[in-house]
N, C-alpha and C positions, 0 to 999 in steps of 0.2 A: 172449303178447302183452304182457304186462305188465313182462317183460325188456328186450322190445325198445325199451318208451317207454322205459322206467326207461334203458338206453341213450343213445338217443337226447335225451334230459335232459340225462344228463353231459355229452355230445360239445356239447349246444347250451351249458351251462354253460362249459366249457372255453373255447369260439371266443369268449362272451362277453369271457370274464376275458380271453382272450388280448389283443383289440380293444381291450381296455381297458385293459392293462397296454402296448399298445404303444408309444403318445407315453412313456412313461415308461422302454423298453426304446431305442425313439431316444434320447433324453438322456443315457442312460445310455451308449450309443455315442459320442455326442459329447463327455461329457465324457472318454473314455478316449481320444478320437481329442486331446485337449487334450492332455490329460495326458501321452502321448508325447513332442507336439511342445514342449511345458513343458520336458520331463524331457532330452529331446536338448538345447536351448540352454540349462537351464541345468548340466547335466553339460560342456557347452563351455567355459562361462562360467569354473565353479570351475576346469576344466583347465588356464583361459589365466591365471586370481591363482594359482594355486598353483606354475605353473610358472613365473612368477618369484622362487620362493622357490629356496633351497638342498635341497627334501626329496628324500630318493630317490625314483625314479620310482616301484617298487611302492607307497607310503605315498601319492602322490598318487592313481594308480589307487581304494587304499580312498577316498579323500575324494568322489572323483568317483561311486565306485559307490555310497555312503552318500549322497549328494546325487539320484541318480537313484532308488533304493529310498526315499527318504523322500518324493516325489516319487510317487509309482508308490499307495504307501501311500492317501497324501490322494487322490488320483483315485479309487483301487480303493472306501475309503466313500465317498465322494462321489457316483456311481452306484450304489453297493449302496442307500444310502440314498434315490436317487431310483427306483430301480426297485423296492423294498418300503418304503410308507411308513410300515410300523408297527416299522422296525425304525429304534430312536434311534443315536448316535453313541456313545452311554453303555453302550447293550446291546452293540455292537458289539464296543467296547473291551474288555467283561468279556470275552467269548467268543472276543478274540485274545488276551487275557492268560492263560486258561485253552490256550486250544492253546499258548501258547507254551510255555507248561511240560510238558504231556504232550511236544510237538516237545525240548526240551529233556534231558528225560529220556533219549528213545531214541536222540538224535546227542548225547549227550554228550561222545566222543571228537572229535565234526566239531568243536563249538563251542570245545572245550577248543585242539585246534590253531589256530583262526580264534582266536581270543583272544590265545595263545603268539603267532601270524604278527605283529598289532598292534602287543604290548609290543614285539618285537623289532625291529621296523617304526621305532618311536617312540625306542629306547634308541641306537640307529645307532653303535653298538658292533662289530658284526659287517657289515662290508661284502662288495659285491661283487668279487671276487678274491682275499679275504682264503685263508689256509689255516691251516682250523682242524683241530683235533681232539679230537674226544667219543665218551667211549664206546665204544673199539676204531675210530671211524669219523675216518678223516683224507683231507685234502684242499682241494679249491678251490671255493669257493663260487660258483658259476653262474648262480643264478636264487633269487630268496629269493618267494613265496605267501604268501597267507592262511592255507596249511594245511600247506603242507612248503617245506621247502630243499631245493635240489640240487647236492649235492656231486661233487664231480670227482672221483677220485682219485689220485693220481701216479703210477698204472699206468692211469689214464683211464678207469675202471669209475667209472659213474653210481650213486652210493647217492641214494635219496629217503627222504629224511629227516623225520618229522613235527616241526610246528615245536614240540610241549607237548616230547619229547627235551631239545631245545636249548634251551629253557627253564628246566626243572626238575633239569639236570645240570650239573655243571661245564664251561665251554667253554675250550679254550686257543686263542688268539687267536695262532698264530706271525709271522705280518707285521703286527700290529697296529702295530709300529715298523721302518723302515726297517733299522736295525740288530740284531742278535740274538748274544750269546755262545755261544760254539761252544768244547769240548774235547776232549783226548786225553790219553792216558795214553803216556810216554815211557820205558822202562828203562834206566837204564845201571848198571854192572858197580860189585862193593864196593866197591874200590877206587878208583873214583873221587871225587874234588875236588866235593862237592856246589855250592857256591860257583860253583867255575868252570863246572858244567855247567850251571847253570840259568843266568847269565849268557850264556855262548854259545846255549844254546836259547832265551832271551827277543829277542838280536837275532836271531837267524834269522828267529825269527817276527816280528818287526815289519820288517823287509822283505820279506817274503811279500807278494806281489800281492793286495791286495783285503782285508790287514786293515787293521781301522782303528786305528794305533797311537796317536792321541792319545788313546783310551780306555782305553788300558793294555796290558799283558799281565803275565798272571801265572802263575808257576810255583812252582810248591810241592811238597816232597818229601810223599809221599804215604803209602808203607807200604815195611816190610821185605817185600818178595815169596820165592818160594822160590831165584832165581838173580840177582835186580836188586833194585835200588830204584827204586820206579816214582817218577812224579814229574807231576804232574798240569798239565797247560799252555792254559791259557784266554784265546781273546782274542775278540775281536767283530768280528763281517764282517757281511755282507748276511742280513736275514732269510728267502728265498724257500729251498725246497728246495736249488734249484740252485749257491743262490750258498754254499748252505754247503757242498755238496760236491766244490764246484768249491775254495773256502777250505780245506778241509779238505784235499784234495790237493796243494795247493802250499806246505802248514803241512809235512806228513809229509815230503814232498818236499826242504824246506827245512832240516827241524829234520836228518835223515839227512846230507843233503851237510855241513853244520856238523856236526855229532859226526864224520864222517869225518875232516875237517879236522884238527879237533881232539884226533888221534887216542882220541877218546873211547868206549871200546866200548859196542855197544849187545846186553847177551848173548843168546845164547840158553837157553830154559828148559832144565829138566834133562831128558835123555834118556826119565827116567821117566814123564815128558810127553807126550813125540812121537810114542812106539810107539803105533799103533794096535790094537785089540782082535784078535788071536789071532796078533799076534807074540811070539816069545818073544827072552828076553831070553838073550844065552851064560849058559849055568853058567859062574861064576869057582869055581875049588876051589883048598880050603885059603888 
């Protein structure tokens, strides 16, 4: 019997505290039922100043979601503090400053990406559509996160990419300029007029569709090879994949029909080159 009072105590203990904790468990509703509608107008608010600014859209996103989580913060003590009043704002604070470093410790790679997403967010260096490449990964940038980039690739395979990568490594930026220098390597035969061939290859290529010949072109004899001298020819066309390769083909295109012209041979390698592995070559005797 003495269980069962003992029991019956608790339960009558319990229904007390609860009765009595509950105008304090309403309030505590109410201020979170605020702090929503706080947290919705003013996540609007900041969405509608910031989208008259220039930022990229993901960078405004962080402001808005940093506006609503700060937001969310103040409401959440705000009720905790009304519904336990022996718990201070001071005590609170120590006991989220402490989780936040255990929580820090264990997503250290999450934080580490949300941090890389920010800077990179903020440096607007690396835009959307850009084609970059890092670290064996090349392509077109898609969607840039908090936490990863999503690259395209120019065979259209999706890499997701962590954003601390692209951070902490070298990035090449290929259309960060509308324009991009492009080259090739040309042979022509000993005996040719060095003079006269890079002249004819220089206008070739500056009438070639799509170079930009106010920026130059240059041709420079490059090495003794084993059947030519090569001769190296650079000029600048469009930075996107496409436009180089489209560039690139009507450079090749062009530079050939001029050495034709000009009967300038373009040779080919020594025979001892071209055999492929388990061809043999005639015995010559004597």
């Amino acid at each position: 019997m003495n269980y069962i009072q003992t029991l019956q105590a608790q339960l009558h203990s319990m229904a007390t505290g609860f009765v009595a904790a509950l105008p304090g468990v309403v309030i505590a509703l109410a201020i979170l039922l605020v702090t929503w509608i706080v947290a919705r107008f003013a996540s609007r608010i900041a969405d509608l100043l910031i989208g008259r600014t220039d930022i990229r859209l993901s960078l405004r996103d962080l402001f808005t979601t940093l506006v609503r989580v700060a937001i969310w913060l103040i409401g959440i003590m705000l009720a905790s503090v009304v519904v336990m009043p022996g718990l201070t704002p001071a005590s609170l604070l120590a006991g989220l400053g402490i989780g936040a470093v255990a929580i820090g410790f264990a997503f250290q790679d999450i934080f580490e990406n949300f941090f890389a997403g920010v800077l990179i967010m903020v440096r607007e260096k690396m835009r959307i559509g850009d084609i970059i490449e890092c670290e064996g990964i090349k392509g077109r940038v898609e969607h840039i996160t908090l936490r990863e980039t999503h690259v395209r690739s120019l065979s259209n395979e999706l890499t997701i990419v962590p954003n601390s990568m692209l951070f902490k490594n070298p990035v090449r930026i290929l259309t960060d300029d509308d324009l991009r220098r492009h080259e090739v390597i040309v042979g022509v035969s000993y005996d040719t007029n060095l003079d006269r061939a890079a002249e004819v290859i220089r206008r070739a290529v500056e009438k070639a569709e799509g170079v930009e010949a106010t920026r130059g072109v240059d041709v420079f004899a490059q090495e003794f090879a084993s059947s030519s001298i090569d001769m190296l020819v650079r000029w600048w066309a469009g930075s996107t994949p496409k436009a180089g390769w489209e560039s690139r083909d009507r450079v090749v295109r062009a530079i050939k029909r001029a050495l034709d012209e000009a009967d300038i041979e373009i040779p080919f390698p020594y025979i001892t080159h071209t055999f492929k592995e388990g061809v043999k070559l005639p015995r010559c005797d004597g």
